[in-house]
KOLKEVEX-685292 format. One record per atom (N, C-alpha, C, CB): residue in three letters; x, y, z. Coordinates in steps of 0.02 Angstrom, whole numbers, plus 50000, padded with zeros to 5 digits. Glycine has a CB too. Layout:
<recs>
ALAXYZ
...
</recs>
This chain:
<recs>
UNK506765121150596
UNK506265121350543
UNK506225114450510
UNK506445126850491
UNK505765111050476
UNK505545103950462
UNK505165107350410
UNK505135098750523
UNK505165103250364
UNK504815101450281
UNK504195094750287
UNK505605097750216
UNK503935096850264
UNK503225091350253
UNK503395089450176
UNK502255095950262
UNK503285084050156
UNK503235081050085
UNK502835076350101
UNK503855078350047
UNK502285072950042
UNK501855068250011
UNK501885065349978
UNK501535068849994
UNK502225058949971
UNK502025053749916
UNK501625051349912
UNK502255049549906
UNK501345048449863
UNK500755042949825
UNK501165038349859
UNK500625041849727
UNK500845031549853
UNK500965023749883
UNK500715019449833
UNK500545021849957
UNK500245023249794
UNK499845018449741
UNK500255014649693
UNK499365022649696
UNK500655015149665
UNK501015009449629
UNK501215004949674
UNK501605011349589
UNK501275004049735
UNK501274997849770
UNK500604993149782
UNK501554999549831
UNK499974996749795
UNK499614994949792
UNK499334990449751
UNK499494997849799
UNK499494994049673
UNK499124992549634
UNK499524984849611
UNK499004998649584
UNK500054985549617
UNK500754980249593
UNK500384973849639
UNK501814983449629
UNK500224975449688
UNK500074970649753
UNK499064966849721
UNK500064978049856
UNK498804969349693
UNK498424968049661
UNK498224968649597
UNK498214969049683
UNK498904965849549
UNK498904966449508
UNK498514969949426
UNK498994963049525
UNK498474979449481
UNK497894979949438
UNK498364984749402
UNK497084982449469
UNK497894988149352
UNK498354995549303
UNK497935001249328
UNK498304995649195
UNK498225006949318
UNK497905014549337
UNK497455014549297
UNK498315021349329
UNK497175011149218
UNK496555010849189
UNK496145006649215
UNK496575009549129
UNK496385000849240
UNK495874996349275
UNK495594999449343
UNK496234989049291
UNK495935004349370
UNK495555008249456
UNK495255012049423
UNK496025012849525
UNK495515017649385
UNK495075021749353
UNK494445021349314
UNK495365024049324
UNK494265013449289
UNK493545011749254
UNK493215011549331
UNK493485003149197
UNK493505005949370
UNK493095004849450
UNK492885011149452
UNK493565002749526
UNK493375015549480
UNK493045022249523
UNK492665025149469
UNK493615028349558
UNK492645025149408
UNK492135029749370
UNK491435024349347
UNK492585033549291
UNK491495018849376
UNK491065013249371
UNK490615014449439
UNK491505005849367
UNK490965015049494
UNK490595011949543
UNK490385020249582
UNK491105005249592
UNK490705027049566
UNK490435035149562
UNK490395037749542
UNK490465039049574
UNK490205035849467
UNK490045040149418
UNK490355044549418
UNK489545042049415
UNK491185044949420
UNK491365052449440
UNK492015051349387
UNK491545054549539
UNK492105056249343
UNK492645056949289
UNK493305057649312
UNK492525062549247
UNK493585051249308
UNK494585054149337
UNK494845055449290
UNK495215048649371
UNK495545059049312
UNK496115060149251
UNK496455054449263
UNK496655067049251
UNK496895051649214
UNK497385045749215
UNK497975050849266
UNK497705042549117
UNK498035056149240
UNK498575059449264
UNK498685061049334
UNK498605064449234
UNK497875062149359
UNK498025061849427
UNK498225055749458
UNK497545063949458
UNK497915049949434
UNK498095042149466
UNK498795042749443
UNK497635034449431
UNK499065044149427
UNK499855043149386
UNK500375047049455
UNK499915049149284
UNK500255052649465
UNK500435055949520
UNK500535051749560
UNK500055060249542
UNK499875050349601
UNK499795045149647
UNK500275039349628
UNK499055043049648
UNK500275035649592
UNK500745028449566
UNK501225032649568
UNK500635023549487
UNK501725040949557
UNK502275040049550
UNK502825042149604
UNK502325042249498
UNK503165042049588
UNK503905043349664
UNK504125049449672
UNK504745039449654
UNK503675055049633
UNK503645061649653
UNK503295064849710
UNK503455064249609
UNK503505070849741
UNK503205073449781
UNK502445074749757
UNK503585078649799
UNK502085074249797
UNK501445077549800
UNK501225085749816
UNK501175073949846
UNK500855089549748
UNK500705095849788
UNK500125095449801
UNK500815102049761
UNK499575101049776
UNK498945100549786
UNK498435094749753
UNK498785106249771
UNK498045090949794
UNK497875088349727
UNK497035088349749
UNK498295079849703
UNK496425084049693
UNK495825084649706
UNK495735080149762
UNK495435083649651
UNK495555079849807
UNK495285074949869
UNK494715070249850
UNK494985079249931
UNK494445073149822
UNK493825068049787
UNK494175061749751
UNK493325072549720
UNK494575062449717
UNK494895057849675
UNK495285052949729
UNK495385061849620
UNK495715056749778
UNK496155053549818
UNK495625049549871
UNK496695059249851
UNK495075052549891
UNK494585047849922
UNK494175043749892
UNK494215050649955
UNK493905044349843
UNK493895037349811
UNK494365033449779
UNK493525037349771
UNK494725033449766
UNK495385028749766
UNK495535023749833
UNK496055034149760
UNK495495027549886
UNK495855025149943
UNK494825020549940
UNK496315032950026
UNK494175022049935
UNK493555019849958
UNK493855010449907
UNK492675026649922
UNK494015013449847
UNK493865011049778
UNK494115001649809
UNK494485016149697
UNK495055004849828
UNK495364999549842
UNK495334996449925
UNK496015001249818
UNK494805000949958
UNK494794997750014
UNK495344997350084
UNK494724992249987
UNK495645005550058
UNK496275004850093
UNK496275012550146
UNK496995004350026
UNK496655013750187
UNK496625019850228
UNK497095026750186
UNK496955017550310
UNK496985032750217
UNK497465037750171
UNK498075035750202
UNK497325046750174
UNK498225032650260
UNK498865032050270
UNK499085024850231
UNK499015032550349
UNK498725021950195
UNK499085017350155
UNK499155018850088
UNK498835011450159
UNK498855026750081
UNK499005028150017
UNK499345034150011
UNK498475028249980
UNK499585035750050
UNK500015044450064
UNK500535041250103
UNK499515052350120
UNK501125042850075
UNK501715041650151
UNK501875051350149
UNK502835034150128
UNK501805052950217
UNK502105057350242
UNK502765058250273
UNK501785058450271
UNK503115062850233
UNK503795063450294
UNK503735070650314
UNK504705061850262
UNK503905070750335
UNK504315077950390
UNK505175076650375
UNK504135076550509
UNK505455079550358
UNK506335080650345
UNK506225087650376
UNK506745080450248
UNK506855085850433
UNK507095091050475
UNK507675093550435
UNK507285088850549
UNK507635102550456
UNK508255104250422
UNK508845104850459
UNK508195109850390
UNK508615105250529
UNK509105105650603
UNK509335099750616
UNK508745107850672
UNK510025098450632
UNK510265091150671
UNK509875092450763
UNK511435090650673
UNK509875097850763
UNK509645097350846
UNK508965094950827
UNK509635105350903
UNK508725096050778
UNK507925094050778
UNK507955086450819
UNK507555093150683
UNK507315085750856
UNK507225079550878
UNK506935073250811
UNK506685080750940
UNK507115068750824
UNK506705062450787
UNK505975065050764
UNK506585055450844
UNK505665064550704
UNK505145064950700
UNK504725059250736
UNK505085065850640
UNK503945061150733
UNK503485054050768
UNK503115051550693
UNK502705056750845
UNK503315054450631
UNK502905053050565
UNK503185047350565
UNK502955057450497
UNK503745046050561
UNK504225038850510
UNK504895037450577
UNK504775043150398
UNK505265032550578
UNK505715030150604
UNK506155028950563
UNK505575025850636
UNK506525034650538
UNK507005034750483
UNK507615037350558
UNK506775041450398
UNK508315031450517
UNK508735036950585
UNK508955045050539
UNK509795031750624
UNK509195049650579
UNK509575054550550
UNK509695054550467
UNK510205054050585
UNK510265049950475
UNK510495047750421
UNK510015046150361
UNK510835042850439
UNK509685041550359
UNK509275039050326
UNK508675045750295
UNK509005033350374
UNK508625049750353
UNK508355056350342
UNK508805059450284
UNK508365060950411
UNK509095061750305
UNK509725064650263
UNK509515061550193
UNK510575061850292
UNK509755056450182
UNK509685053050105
UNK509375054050093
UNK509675047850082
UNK508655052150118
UNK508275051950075
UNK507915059750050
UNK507845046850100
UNK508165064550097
UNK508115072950071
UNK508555074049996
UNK508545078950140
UNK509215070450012
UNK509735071549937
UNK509205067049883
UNK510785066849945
UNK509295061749893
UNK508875056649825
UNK508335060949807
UNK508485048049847
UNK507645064749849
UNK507175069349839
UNK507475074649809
UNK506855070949895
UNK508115076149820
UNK508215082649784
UNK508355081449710
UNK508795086849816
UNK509065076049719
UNK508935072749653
UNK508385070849610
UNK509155068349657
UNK508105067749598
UNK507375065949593
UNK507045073149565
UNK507035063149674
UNK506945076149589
UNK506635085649582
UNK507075088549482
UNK507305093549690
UNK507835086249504
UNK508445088349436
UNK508275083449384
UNK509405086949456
UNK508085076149406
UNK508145070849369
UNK507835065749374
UNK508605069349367
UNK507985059249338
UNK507715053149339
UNK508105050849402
UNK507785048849271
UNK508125046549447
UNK508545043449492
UNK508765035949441
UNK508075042149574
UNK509415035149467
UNK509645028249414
UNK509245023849441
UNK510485024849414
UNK509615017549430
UNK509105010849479
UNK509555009949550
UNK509075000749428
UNK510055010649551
UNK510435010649601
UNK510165014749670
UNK511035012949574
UNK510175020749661
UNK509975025149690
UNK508975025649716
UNK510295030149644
UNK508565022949646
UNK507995020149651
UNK507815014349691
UNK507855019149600
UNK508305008949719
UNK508155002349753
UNK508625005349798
UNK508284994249717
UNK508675011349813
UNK509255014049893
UNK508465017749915
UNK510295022449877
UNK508105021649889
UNK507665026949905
UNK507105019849941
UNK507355032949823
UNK507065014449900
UNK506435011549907
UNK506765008649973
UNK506105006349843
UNK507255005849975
UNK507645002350039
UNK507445006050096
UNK508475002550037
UNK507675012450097
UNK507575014050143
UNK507025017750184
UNK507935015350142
UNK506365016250122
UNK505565017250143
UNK505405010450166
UNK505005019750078
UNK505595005350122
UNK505434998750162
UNK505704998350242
UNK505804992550119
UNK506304997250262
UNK506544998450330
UNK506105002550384
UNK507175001950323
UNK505855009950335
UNK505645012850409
UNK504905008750413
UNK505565023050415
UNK504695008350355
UNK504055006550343
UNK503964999650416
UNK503985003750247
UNK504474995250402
UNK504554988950438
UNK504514992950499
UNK505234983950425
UNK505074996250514
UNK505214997950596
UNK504525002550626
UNK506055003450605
UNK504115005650580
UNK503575007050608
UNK502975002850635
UNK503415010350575
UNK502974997650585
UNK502584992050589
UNK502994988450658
UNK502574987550512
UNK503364986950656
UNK503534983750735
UNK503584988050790
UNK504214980250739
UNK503674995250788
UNK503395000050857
UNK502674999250854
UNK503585009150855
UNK502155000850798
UNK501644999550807
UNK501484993950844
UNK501434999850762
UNK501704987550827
UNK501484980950878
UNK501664981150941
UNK501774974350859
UNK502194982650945
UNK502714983551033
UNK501954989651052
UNK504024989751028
UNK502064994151050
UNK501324998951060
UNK500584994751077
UNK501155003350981
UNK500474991751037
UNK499864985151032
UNK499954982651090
UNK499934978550975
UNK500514978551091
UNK500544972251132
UNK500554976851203
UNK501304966451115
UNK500954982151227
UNK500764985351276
UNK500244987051304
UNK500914988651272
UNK499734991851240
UNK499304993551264
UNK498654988651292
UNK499214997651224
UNK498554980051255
UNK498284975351270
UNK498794971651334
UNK498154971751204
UNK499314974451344
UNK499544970051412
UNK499784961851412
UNK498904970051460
UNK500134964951362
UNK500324956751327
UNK501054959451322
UNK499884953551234
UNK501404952351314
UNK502174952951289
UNK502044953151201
UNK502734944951320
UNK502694957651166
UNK502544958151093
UNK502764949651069
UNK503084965451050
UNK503104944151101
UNK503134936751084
UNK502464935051076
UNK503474932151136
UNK501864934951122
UNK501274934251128
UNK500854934651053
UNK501114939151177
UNK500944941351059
UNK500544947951011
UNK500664944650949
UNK500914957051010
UNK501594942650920
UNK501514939850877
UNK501394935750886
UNK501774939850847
UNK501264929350898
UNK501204923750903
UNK500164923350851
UNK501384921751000
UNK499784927650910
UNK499294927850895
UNK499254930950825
UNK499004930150942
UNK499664936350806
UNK499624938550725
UNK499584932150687
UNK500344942950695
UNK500284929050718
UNK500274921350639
UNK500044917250636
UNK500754917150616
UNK499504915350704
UNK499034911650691
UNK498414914150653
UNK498914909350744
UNK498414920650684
UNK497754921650630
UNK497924922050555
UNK497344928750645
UNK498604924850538
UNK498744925750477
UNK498654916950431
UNK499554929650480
UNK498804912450484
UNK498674905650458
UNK498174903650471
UNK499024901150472
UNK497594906650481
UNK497074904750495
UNK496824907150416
UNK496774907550566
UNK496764911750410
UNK496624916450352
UNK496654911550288
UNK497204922850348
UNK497354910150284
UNK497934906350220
UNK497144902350203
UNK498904899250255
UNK497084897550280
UNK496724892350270
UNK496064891750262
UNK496824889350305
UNK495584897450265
UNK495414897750244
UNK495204901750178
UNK495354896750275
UNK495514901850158
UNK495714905450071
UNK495804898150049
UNK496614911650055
UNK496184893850044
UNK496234885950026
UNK495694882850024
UNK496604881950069
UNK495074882750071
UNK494524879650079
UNK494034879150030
UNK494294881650125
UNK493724874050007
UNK493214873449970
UNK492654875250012
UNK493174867149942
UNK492474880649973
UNK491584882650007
UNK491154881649952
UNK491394891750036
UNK490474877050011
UNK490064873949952
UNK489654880649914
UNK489454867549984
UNK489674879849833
UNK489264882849798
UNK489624889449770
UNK488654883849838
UNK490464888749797
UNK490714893249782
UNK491404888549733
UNK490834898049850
UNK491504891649660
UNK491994886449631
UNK492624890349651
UNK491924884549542
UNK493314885049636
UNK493774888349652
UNK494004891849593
UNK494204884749682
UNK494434893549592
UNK494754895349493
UNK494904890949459
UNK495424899249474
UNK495104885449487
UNK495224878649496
UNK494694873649451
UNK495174877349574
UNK494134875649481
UNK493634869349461
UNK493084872849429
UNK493334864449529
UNK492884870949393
UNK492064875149378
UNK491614871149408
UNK491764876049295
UNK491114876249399
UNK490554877849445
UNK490164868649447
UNK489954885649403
UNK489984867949480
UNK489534861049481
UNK489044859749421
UNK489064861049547
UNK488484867349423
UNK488254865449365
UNK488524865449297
UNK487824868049362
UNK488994871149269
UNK489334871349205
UNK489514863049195
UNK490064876949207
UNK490074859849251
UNK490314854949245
UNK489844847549256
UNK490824856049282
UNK489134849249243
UNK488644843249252
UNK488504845149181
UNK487964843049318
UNK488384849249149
UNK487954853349111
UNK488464847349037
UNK488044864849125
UNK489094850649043
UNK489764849649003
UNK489754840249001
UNK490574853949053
UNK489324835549035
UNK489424829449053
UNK488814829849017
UNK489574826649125
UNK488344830349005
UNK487734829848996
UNK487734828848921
UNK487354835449025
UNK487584824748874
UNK487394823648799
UNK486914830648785
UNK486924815248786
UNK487154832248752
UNK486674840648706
UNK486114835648684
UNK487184846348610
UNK485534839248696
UNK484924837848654
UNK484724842948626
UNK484394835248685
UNK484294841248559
UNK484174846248509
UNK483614843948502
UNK484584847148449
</recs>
C-alpha cells in the first residue's frame, strides 16, 4: 500500500523572484479579474501537506508565474511496504523515504525545529537534483548523445543566455542607465 501527499513549491518560487504572496495575488487578481484568498496562496508557500484545494487559483498561479504544475506541486508517493518497489514520482532512496514520512508526521504534531527543517529541505533538494540528472541521462539518450555532450550543450546555452541578459539592447535602458531621452532631457537647460 503507498500514500500520495502534495506540497506547494511556491515559497521557492516566489523567494527565487523575489516576490510576496500579496504581490502574486494583486498580478493574478490584476491580470483575471478573479478574487484570491491570501490563505490559499499561503498553503501553497507552506511545508504542509496539501488537501483539496480550488484549481482555478492553483492554475492561475502556475499561468501568473509562468511555471508548470510540476514546478508548483511536488508529489510523493511514501510506500508503506519495504518490499514496495522504488517509486517513479521522486528518487528518494528507502531511507530518505522513511524520513521524510517521520519529519511529515512530525510536522502534522508540530512546528519542525530548524535542524530537522534544513534535514526535510536537504533531502527534497537531493532528490530534486537526482531527478534532474535522470531526466538529462533520459534526454541525452533519447537525442542519442552522450550525457558529457548534453551537458556541455546545456552550459553553453546557459552562457549564452547570461550573455545575453548583460547586453545593451538599443532603445532598451538597463537599470543601470536611464533611458536616452530622460538622460538628454536631464542635460538640456529647462526653458520656461
Amino acid at each position: 500500500m503507498e500514500s500520495v501527499a502534495v506540497f506547494g513549491q511556491l515559497d521557492h518560487i516566489l523567494r527565487e523572484r523575489s516576490l510576496t504572496i500579496a504581490d502574486l495575488k494583486h498580478q493574478i487578481e490584476k491580470r483575471y479579474e478573479l478574487t484570491v484568498d491570501e490563505a490559499v496562496l499561503a498553503l501553497l508557500a507552506g511545508n504542509q501537506r496539501l488537501g483539496q484545494m480550488d484549481m482555478t487559483v492553483v492554475g492561475a498561479v502556475a499561468s501568473t508565474l509562468g511555471v508548470s504544475l510540476d514546478d508548483l506541486l511536488f508529489v510523493v508517493v511514501i510506500p508503506f511496504s519495504i518490499q514496495n518497489p522504488p517509486t517513479r514520482v521522486n528518487t528518494w532512496t528507502e531511507e530518505e523515504t522513511w524520513r521524510v514520512w517521520a519529519l511529515l508526521g512530525m510536522q502534522q504534531k508540530r512546528k519542525l525545529g530548524q535542524a530537522e527543517q534544513r534535514e526535510f529541505e536537504s533531502i527534497v533538494d537531493e532528490g530534486d537534483r537526482r531527478a534532474d540528472e535522470r531526466f538529462w541521462h533520459l534526454e541525452a539518450q533519447r537525442r542519442g548523445v552522450s550525457f558529457e555532450d548534453l551537458r556541455e550543450e546545456i552550459e553553453e546555452d546557459q552562457r549564452i543566455v547570461q550573455e545575453l541578459k548583460r547586453r545593451p539592447w538599443p532603445g532598451v535602458a538597463s537599470p543601470r542607465q536611464e533611458p536616452p531621452e530622460r538622460a538628454e532631457a536631464q542635460r538640456a537647460p529647462a526653458s520656461r
